[in-house]
Backbone as numpy.savetxt, mean C-alpha at the origin, in Angstrom:
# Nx Ny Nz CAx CAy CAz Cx Cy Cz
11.19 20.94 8.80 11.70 19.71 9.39 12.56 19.00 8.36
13.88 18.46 8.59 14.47 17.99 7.40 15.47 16.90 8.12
14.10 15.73 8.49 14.80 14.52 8.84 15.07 13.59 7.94
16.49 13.06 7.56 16.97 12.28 6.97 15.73 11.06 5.99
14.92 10.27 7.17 14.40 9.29 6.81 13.00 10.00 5.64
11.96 10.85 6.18 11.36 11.52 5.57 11.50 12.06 4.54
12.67 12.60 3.83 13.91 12.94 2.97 13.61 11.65 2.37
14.45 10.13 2.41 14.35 9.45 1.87 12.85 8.85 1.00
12.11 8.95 2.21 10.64 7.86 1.75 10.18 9.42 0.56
10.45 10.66 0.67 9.76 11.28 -0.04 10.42 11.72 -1.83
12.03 11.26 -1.40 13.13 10.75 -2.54 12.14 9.68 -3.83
12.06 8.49 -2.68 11.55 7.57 -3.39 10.03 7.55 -4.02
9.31 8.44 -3.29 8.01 8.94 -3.69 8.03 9.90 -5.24
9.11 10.34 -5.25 9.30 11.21 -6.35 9.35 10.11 -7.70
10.67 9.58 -7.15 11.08 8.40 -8.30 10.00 7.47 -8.87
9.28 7.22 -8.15 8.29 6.24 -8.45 7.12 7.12 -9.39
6.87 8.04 -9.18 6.18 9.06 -9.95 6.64 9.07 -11.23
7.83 9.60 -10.83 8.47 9.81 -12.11 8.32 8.87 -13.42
8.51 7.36 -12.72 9.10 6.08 -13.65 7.13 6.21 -14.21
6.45 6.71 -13.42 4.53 6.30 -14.17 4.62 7.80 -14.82
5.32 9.00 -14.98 4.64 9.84 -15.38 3.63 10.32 -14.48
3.46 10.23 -13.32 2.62 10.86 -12.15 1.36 10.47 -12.79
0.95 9.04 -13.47 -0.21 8.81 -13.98 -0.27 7.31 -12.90
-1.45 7.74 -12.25 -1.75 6.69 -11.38 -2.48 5.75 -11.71
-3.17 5.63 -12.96 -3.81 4.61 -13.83 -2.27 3.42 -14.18
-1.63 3.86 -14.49 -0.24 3.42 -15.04 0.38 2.60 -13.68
0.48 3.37 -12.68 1.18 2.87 -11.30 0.32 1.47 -10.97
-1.02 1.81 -11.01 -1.96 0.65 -10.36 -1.94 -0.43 -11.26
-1.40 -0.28 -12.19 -1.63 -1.42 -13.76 -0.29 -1.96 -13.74
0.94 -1.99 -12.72 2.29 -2.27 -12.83 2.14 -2.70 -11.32
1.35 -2.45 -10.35 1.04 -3.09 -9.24 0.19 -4.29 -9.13
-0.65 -4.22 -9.91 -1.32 -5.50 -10.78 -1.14 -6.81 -11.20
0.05 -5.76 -12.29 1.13 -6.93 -13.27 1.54 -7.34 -12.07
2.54 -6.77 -11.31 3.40 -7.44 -10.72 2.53 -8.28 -9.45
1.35 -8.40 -9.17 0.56 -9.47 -8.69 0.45 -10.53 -8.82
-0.20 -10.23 -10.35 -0.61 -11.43 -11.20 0.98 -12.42 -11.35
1.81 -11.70 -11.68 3.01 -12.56 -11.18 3.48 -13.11 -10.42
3.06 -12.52 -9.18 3.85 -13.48 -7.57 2.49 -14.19 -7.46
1.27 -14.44 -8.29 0.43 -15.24 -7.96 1.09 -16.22 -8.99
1.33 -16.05 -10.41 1.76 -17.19 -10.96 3.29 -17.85 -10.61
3.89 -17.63 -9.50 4.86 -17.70 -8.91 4.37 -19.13 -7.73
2.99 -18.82 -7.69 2.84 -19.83 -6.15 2.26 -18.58 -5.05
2.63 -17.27 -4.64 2.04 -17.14 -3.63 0.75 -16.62 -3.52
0.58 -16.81 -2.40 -1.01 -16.15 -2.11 -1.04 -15.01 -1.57
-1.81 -13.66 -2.23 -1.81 -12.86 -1.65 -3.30 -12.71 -1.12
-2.99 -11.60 0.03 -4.39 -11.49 0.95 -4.58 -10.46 0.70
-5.98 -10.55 0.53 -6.80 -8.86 0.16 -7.22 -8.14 1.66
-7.17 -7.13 1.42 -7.47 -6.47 2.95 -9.13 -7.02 3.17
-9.90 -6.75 4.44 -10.96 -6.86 4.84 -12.44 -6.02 4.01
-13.29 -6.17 3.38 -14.11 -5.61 2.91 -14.77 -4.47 4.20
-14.73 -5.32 5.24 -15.57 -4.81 6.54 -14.62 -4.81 7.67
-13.67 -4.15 7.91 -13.48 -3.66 8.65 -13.85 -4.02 10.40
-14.91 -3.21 10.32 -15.69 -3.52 11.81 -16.16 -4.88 11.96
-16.28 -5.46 11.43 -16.55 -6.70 11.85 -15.53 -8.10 11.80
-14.30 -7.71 11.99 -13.76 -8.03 12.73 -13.16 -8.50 14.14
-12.81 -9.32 14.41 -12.62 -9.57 16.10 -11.58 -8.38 16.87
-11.93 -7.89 17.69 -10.88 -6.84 18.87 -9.90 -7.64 18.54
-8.70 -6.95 17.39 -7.64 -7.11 17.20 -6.74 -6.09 17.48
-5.60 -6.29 17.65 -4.91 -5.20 17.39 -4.85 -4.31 16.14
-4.59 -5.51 15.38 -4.47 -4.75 13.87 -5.71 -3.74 13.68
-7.38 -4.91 14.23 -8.19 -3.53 13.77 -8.17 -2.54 14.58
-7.33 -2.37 16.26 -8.07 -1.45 16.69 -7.20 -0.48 16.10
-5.80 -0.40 15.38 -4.69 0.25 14.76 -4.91 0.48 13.54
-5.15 -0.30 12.64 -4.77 0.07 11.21 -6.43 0.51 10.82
-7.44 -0.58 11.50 -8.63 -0.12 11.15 -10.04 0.77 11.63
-9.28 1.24 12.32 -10.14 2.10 13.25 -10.44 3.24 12.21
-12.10 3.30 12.64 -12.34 4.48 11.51 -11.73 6.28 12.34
-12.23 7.04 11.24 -12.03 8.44 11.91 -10.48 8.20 12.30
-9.31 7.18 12.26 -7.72 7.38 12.67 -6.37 7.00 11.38
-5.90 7.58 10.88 -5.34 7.23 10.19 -3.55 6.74 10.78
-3.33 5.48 10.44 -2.10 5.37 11.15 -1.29 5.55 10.14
């Protein structure tokens, strides 16, 4: 299969590797930094749900958090 967009997101999957050395200790510690910055910036970021299921019949959970489905 060699659709353009897939091509791209997997372009940029490379690059981003590349710039950590395919060391994912490194990636998560520059995802971090750059947290701790848009928090000392003013914004608020939201952490995903600890629990999942106990959430209200949302869309989001019946989509993003539905167990056993990966979207």
């Amino acid at each position: 299969m060699s659709d353009e967009i897939i091509a791209e997101v997997r372009a940029i999957k490379d690059s981003i590797g590349a710039k950590f050395n395919y060391d994912l200790r490194a990636l998560f510690q520059e995802i971090k930094r750059g947290e701790a910055e848009l928090q000392a910036k003013g914004f608020h970021l939201i952490t995903p749900p600890t629990d999942p299921a106990s959430l209200p019949n949302t869309a989001l959970q019946r989509g993003r958090f539905k167990t056993g489905r990966h979207v």
